[in-house]
N, C-alpha and C positions, 0 to 999 in steps of 0.2 A: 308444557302448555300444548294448544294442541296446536292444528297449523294455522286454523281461522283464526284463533287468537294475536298470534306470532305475525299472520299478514293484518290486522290489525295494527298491532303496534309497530310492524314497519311505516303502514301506511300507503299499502297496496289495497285495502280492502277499508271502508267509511269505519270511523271507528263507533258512530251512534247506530248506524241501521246496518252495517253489512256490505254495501254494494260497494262493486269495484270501482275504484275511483282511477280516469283516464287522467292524462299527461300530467298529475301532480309528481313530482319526482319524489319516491320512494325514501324513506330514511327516517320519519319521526311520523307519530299516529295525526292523523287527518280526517276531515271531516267531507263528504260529498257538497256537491252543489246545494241539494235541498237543504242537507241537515243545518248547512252553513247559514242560509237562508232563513231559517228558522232560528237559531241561534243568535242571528246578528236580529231579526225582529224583538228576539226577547232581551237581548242587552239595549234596545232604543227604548224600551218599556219597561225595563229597570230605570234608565236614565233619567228617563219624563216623571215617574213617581218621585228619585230622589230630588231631582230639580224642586220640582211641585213641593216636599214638604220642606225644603227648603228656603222656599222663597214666598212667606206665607202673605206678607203684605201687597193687597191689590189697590192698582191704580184705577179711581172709581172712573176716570172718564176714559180710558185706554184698555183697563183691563191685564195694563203687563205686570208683573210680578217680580218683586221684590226683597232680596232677605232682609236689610235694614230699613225701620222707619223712615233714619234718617235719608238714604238713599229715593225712598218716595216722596220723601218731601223735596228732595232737590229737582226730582224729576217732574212734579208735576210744577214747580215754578219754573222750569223752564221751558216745560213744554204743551203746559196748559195756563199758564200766568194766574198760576195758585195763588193764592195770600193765607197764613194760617188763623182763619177766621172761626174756625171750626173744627171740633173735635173727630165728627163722624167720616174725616176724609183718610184717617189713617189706621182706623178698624181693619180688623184682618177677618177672612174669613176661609171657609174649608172648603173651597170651591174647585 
């Protein structure tokens, strides 16, 4: 390999963009401040989609979200003093 590679995977040099990376202690490939930065943005926006299509039942007067019906029904009886009068309160939608 060559040597940019080699400080790479020590972890003297970012291993996404190149730049040297200061007082991280050397020994296993690492990532710079920005690239980290960037990285950790895109695993909070991986997280929010799986959440999201996980939790597809919304609470129509809160808006919080849900992965079991039954779970919204508990929650808006006790924290909007629900009564199950009606169908349209436990509609899911793609929101």
């Amino acid at each position: 390999m060559s040597d940019i590679a080699d400080m790479m995977i020590e972890g003297v040099l970012c291993s996404q963009c190149g730049v040297y990376i200061e007082g991280d202690e050397p020994g296993h490939p690492g990532l710079c401040k920005a690239c980290q930065a960037d990285a950790d943005k895109d695993d909070e926006r991986a997280m929010a989609r799986m959440l999201g299509k996980r939790r597809p039942h919304v609470c129509p007067f809160c808006r919080k979200r849900f992965a079991e019906t039954e779970h919204l029904e508990q929650h808006m009886r006790a924290k909007h003093c629900w009564r199950q009068e009606s169908s349209h309160a436990t509609e899911t939608t793609d929101a």
